[in-house]
Wavefront OBJ file of the C-alpha trace (Angstrom):
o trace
v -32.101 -71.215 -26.835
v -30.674 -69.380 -23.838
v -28.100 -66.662 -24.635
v -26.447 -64.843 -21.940
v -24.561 -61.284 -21.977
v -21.412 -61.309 -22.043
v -19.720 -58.839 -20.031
v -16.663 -56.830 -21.159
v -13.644 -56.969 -19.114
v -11.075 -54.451 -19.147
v -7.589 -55.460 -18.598
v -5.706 -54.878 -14.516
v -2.890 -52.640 -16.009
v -5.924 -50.353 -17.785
v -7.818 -49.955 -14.738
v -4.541 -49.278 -12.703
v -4.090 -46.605 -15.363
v -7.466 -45.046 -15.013
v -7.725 -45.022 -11.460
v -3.979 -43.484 -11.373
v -4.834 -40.357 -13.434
v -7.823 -39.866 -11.632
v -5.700 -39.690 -8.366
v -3.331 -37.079 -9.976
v -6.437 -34.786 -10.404
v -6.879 -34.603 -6.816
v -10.014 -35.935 -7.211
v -10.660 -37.782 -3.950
v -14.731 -37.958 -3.822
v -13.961 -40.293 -7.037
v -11.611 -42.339 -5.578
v -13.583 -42.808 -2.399
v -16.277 -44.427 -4.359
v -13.881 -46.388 -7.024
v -12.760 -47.800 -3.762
v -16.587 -48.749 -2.403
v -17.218 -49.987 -5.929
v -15.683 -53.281 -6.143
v -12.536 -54.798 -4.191
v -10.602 -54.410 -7.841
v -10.483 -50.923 -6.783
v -9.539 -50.933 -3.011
v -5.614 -50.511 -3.110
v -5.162 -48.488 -6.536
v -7.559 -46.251 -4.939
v -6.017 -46.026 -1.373
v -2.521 -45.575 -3.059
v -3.468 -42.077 -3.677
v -5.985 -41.392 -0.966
v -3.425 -41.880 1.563
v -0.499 -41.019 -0.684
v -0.246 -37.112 1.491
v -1.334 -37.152 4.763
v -1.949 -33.826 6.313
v -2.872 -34.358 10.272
v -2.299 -30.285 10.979
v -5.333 -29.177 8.697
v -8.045 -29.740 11.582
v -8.960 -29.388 15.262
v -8.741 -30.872 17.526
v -5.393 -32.320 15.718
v -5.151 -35.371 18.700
v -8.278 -36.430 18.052
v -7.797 -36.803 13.706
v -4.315 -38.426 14.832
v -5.469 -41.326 17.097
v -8.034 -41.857 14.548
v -5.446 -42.033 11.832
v -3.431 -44.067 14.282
v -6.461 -46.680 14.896
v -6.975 -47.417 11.183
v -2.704 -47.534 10.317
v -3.011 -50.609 13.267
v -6.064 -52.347 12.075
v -4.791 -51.466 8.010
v -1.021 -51.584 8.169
v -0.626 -51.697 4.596
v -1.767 -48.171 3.896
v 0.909 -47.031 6.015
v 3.228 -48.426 2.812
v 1.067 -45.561 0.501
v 2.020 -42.863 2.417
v 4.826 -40.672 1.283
v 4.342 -37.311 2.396
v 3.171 -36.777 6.358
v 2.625 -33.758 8.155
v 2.223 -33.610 12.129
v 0.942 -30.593 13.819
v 0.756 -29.802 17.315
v -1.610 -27.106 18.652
v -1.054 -23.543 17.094
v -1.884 -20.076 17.933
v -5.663 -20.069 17.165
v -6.368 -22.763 19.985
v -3.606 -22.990 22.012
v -5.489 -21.096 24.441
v -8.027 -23.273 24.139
v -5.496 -26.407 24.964
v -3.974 -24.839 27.616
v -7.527 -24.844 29.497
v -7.795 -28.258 29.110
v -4.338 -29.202 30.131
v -3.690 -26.491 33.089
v -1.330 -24.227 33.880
v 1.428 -24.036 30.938
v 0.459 -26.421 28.429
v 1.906 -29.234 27.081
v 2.259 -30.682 23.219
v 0.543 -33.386 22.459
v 2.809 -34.606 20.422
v 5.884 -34.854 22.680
v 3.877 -36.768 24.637
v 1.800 -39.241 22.343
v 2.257 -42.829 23.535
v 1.449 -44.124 20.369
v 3.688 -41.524 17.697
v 6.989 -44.410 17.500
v 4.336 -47.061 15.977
v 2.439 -44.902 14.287
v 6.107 -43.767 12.685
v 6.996 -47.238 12.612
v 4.519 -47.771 10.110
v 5.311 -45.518 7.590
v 8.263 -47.096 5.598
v 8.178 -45.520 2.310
v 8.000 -41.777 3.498
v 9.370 -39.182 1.305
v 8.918 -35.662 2.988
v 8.004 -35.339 6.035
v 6.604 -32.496 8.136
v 6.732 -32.135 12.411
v 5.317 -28.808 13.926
v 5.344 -28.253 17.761
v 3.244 -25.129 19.297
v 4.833 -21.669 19.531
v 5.647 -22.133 22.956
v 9.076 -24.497 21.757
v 9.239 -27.678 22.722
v 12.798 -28.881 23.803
v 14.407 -32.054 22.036
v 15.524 -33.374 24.890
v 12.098 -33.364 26.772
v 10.486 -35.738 24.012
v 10.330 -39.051 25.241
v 13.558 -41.809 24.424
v 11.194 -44.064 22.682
v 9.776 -40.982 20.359
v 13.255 -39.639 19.616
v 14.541 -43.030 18.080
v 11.391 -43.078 15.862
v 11.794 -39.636 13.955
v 15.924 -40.216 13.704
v 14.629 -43.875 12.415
v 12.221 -41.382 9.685
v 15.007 -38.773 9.307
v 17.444 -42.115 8.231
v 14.667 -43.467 5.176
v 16.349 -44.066 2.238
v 13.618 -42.737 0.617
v 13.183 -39.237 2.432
v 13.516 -36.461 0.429
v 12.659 -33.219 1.948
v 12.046 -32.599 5.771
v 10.554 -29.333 7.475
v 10.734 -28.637 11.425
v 9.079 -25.446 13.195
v 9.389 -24.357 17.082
v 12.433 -26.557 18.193
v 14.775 -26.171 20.834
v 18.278 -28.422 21.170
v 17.796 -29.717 18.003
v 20.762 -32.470 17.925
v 23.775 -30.971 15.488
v 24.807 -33.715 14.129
v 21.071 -34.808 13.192
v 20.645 -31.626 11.930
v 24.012 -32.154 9.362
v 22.988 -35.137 8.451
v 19.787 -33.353 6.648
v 22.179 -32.469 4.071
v 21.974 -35.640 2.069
v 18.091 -34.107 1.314
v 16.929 -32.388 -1.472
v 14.172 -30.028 0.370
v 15.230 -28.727 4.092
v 12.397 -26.434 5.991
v 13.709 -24.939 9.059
v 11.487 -23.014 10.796
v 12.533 -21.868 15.000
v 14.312 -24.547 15.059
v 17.359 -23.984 17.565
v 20.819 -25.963 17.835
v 24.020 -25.221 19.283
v 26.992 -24.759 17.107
v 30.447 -25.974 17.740
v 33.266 -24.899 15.977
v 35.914 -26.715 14.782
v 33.474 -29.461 13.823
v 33.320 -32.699 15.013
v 35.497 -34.895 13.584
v 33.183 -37.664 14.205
v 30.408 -35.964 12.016
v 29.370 -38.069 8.825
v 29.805 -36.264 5.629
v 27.095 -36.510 3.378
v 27.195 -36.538 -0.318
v 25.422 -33.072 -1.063
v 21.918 -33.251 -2.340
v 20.370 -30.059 -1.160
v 18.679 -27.955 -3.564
v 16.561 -26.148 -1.251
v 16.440 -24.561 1.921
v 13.380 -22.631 3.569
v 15.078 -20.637 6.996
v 12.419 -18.288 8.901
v 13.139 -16.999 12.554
v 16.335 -19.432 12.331
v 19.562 -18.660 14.858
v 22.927 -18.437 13.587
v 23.816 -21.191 15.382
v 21.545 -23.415 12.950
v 22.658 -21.653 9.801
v 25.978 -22.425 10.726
v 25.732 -26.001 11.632
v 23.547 -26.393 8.064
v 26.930 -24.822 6.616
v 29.202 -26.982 8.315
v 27.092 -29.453 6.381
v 27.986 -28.476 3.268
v 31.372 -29.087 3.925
v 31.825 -25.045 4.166
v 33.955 -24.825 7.950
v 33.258 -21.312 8.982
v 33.351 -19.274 12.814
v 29.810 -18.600 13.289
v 28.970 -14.739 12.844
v 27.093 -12.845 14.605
v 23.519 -12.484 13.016
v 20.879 -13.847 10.845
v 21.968 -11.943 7.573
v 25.689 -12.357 8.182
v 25.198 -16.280 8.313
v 23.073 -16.383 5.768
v 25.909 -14.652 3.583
v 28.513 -16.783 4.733
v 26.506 -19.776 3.132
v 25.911 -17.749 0.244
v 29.520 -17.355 -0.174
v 30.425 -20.973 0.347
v 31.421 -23.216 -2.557
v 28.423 -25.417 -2.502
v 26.093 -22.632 -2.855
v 27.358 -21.362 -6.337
v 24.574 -23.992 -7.946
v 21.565 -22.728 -6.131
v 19.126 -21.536 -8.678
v 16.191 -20.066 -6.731
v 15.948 -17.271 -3.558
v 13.648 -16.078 -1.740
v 13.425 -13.008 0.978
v 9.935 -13.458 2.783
v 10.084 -11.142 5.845
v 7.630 -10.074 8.201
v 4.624 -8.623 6.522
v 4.641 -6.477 9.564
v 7.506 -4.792 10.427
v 10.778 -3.456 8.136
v 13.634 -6.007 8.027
v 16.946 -5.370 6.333
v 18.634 -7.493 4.392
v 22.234 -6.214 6.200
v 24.934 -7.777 4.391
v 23.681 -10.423 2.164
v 24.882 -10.073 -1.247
v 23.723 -12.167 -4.001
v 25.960 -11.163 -7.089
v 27.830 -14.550 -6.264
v 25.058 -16.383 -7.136
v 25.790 -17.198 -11.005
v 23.160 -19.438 -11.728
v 19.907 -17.871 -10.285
v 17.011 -18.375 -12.435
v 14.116 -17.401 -10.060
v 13.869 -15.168 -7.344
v 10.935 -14.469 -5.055
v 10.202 -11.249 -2.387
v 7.632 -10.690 -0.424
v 6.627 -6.751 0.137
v 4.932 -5.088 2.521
v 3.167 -1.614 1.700
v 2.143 -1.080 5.290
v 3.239 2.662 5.984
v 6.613 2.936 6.924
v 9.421 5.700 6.124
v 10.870 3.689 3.512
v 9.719 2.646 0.132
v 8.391 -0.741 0.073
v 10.677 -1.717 -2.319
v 14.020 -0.151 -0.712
v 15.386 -4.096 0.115
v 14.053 -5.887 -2.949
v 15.735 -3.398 -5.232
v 19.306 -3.811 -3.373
v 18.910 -7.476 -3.835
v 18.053 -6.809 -7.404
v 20.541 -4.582 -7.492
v 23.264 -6.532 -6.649
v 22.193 -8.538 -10.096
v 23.137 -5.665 -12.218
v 26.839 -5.976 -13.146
v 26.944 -8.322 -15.513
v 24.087 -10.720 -17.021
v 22.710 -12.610 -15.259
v 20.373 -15.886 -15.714
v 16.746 -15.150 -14.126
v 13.703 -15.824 -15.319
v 11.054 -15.431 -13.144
v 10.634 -12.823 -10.386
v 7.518 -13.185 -7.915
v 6.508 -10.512 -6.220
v 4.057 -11.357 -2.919
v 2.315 -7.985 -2.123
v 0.710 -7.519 1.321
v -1.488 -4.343 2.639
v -1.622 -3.132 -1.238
v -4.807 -1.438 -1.568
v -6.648 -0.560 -5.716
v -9.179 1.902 -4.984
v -12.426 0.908 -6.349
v -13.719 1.787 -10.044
v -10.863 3.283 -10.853
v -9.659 3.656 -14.678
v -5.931 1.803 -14.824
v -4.757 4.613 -16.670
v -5.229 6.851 -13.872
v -3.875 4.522 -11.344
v -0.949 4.588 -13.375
v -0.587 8.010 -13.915
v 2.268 10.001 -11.740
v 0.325 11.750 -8.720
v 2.340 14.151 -6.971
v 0.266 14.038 -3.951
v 1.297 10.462 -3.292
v -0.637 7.857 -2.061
v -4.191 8.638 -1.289
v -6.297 7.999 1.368
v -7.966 4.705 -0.123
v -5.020 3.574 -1.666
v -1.556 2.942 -1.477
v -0.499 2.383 -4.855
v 2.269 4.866 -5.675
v 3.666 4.746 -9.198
v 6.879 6.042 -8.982
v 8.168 3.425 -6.499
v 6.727 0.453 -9.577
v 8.595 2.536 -11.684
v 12.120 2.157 -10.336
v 11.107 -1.342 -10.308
v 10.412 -1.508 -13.674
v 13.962 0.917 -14.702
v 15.935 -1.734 -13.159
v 14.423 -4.664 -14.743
v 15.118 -3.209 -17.593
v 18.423 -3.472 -17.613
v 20.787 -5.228 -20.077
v 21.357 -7.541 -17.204
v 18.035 -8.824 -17.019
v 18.082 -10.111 -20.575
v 16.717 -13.422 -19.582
v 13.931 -12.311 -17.732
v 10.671 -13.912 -18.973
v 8.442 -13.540 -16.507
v 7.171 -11.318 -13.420
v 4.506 -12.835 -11.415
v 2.807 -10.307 -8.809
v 0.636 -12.289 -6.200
v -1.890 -10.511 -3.794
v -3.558 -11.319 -0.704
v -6.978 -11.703 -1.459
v -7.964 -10.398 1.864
v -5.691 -7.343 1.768
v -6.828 -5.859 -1.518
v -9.721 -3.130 -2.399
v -10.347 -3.067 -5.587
v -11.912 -5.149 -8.670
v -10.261 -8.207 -10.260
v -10.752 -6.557 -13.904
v -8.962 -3.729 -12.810
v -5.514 -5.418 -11.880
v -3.814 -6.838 -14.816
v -3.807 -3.729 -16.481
v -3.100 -1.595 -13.808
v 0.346 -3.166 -13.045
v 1.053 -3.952 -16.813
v 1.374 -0.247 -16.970
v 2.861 0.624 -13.681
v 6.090 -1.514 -15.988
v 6.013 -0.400 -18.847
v 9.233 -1.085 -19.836
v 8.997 -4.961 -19.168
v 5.904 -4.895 -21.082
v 7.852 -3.432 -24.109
v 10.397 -5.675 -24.243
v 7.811 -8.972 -24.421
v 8.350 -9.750 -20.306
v 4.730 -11.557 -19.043
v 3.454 -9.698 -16.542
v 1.033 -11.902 -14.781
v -1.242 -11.392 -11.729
v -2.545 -13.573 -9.175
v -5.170 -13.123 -6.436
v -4.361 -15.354 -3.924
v -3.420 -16.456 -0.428
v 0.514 -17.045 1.195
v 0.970 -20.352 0.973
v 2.423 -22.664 3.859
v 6.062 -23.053 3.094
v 6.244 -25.542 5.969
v 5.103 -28.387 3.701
v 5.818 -28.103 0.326
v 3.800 -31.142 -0.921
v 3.972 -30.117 -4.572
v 7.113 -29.686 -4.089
v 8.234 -33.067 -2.859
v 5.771 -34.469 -5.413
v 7.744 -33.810 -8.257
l 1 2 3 4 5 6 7 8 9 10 11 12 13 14 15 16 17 18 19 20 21 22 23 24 25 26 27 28 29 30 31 32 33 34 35 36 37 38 39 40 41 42 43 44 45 46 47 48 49 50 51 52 53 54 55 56 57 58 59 60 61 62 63 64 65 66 67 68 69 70 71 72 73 74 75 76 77 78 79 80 81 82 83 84 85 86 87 88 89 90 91 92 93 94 95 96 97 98 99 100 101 102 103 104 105 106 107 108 109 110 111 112 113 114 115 116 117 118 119 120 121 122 123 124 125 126 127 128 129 130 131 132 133 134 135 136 137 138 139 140 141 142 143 144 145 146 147 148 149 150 151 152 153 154 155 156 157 158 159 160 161 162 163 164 165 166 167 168 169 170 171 172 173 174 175 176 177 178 179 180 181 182 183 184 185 186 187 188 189 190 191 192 193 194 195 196 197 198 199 200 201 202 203 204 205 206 207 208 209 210 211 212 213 214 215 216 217 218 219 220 221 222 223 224 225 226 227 228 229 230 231 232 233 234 235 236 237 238 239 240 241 242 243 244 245 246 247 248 249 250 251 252 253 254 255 256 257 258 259 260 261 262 263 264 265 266 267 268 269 270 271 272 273 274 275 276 277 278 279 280 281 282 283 284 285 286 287 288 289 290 291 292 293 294 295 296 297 298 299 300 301 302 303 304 305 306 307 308 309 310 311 312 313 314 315 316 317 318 319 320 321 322 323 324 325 326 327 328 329 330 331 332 333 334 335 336 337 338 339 340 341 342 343 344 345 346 347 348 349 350 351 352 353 354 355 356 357 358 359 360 361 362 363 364 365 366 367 368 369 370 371 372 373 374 375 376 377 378 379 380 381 382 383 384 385 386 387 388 389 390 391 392 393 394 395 396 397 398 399 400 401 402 403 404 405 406 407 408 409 410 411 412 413 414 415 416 417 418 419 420 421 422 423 424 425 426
């Protein structure tokens, strides 16, 4: 009597849920064999393979594009997976390189991709999206017709949620307003000219926006993103002063989060901005620079957290991203954190006194929310051991550690705020 094995079979929606939690691990060597496995497998697997898309990660960036391109063409359904896409033209590391092969003044390859309008055509179901030209700024008007109608036609998805341009020129106004009805907006170079009284023909939006990433931004930009908001303002002069006008507006009483990330290389002020109308902050962010300079590192950070002082306030978490902060090596944190009066010394920078006024203001009544300050370092920037640092700054504030308030620290790089895709993702 023949008896044969009988094999178990687990059911579709079980599977699905399997190969779905492996996807949310980031676990991509997995699913590239789940989908070599069995045909079962194929489109669970691909829905998170292809679900980000990051075409600015490697050079030559044409070449992984057309590539990209070919399979979209021959596989048109994994354009449907796709949901967050990120474009990159040449950038500073080989755009010397480019300009060799192209002559005399370089061009992007982007602008001038005969393919880019299908290979946008093809991606129905994006939610952020992410367009970078080369730091030489590329000029709206000098993309192609057929191009232009292809990222409005993206900008217009229903089901776009955040979008993030860098090195622009003659951005469109009125495309730029209708960004608005986003939740994430990263706006990076990226020029437009402002006209004031608006246009009556503008669309208003219903307001979504919850956040907004500006760096080396005109006024004229920050002004048409304020017209936006329904917030009808003259445009001032400078970056600061336009940046407090939004802060001022109506709409900008619910934002929740800021961040000031300046140059890590030269001393920027923060002019006029004042945040004390900000009611409903709970996280703020600054990035500090301790290269040598005649002011303390701190002298902007603490006006900002200044401005917090007068009455409580509703913050939780305060990052701070150190640059050019050097531990010397083998050193006891005690004596790190120990008042020197000769000041910094020639291996390090670390002066206590300037954590200290920090840590005074922190302490404040106002601050009675505050759970936790995060201090992130550039791992390339910093002498010293990775035992050594917790406890260092733990007692460079003493007072937040006295009153319960985390103080956590994290060796780590600057991340790309151009394309947030955690951010989308959630």
């Amino acid at each position: 009597m023949l008896s044969s094995a009988i094999t178990p079979v687990l059911p579709p929606e079980l599977l699905e849920s399997i190969l779905d939690e492996v996807g949310y691990s980031n676990d991509t060597q997995t699913l590239r064999a789940c989908a070599l496995v069995c045909s079962t497998f194929v489109h669970r697997s691909q829905s998170h393979l292809f679900r980000a898309v990051d075409l600015d990660k490697r050079i030559p960036r044409c070449q992984y594009y057309l590539r990209f391109h070919n399979l979209l063409v021959s596989n048109p359904h994994i354009g449907t997976y796709v949901r967050y896409f990120r474009l990159g033209d040449d950038s500073e590391d080989d755009y010397g390189r480019a300009r060799g092969r192209r002559g005399i003044g370089g061009s992007s390859w982007i602008a001038h991709a005969k393919t880019l309008p299908q290979t946008l055509g093809l991606l129905p179901r994006l939610e952020g999206f992410s367009l970078t030209f080369n730091s030489e700024m590329t000029d709206w008007n000098d993309i192609p017709a057929k191009t232009r109608v292809a990222l409005e036609h993206v900008f217009s998805l229903p089901s776009l949620r955040g979008v993030s341009l860098e090195f622009i020129t003659f951005f469109p106004p009125k495309l730029l307003s209708s960004f608005a009805r986003l939740k994430y907006l990263g706006l990076s170079c990226v020029e437009t000219v402002f006209t004031y009284p608006p246009d009556p023909q503008y669309t208003i939006y219903d307001l979504h926006l919850e956040s907004i990433f500006l760096r080396g931004t005109p006024p004229s930009t920050i002004s048409t993103i304020s017209e936006s908001l329904i917030f009808f303002c003259h445009p001032s002069p400078g970056f600061c002063e336009t940046i407090n006008d939004l802060i001022k507006s109506p709409v900008a009483s619910s934002l929740t989060t800021f961040e000031w990330l300046p140059s890590v290389h030269f001393s920027s002020s923060i002019g006029p901005i004042d945040l004390s109308p900000l009611h409903n902050l709970r996280s703020l962010k600054f990035v500090v620079s301790f290269r040598r300079t005649q002011h303390s590192p701190f002298c902007q950070v603490l006006r900002l957290l200044g401005q917090l002082t007068f009455q409580p306030n509703l913050v939780e978490q305060i990052t701070l991203e150190c640059y050019f902060l050097r531990l010397p090596r083998h050193t006891n944190p005690k004596d790190i954190a120990a008042p020197q009066r000769e000041g910094r010394s020639p291996s390090a920078n670390l002066t206590p006194t300037e954590w200290h006024a920090v840590d005074k203001l922190l302490s404040k009544s106002a601050y009675r929310n505050l759970k936790e300050v995060k201090i992130e370092l550039a791992p390339n920037l910093l002498v010293g051991e990775d035992e050594h640092v917790q406890p260092v700054f733990q007692r460079l504030l003493p007072g937040l550690s006295k009153r319960g308030v985390s103080v956590l620290v994290r060796v780590e790089s600057r991340k790309d705020e151009r394309f947030l895709l955690e951010g989308f993702g959630q």
